[in-house]
C-alpha positions in Angstrom: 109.4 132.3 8.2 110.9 134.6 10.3 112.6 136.3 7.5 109.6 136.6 5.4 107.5 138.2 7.9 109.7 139.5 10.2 111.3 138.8 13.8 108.5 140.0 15.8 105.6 138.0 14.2 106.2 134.4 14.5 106.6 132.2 17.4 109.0 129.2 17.4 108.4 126.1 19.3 110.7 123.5 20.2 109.7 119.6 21.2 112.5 118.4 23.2 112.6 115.4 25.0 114.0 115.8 28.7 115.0 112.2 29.3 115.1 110.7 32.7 117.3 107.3 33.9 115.3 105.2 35.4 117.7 103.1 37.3 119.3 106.3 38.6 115.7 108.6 39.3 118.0 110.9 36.6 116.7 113.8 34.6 118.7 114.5 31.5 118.6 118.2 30.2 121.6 118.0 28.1 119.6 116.8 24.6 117.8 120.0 24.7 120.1 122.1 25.5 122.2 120.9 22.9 119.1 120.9 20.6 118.3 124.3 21.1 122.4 125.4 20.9 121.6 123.6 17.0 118.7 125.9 16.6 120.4 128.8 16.9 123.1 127.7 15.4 121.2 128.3 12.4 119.2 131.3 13.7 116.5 130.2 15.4 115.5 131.3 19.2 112.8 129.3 20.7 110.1 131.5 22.2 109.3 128.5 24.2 109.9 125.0 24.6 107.7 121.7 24.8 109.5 119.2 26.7 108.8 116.0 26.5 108.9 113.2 29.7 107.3 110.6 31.5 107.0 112.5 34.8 106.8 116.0 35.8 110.2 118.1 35.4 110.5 119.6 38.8 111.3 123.3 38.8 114.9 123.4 39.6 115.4 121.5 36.3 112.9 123.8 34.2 115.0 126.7 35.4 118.6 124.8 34.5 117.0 124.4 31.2 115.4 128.4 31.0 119.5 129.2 31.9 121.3 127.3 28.9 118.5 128.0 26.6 118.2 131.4 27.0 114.3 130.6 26.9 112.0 131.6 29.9 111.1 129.4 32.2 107.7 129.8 32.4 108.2 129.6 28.8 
């Protein structure tokens, strides 16, 4: 789509799950970034993401995730 109608007019979205162990109170971030890292691998940036999780994602991990992704955090 993006090559059809050019790199300014669509917006990609990601679903990602951000898992977290319970037995540890653990957030997981690696599975998206390694999701995203996929995406671009063949050429797609996220604009933003929708992650996925059965609690909140506090804001320290939202902006280890905006870092690795190269996606905004408010994004």
């Amino acid at each position: 789509m993006g090559l059809e109608l050019g790199s300014n007019k669509p917006c990609y979205l990601h679903l990602t799950l951000v898992p977290i162990i319970k037995s540890a109170g653990e957030i997981k971030t690696k599975p998206t970034q390694h999701s995203v890292k996929e995406l671009r691998g063949i050429g797609i940036q996220p604009d933003a993401l929708l992650c996925r999780s059965d609690r909140p994602i506090p804001d320290d991990e939202e902006e280890k995730i905006a870092l690795f992704t190269n996606v905004q955090a408010r994004a």
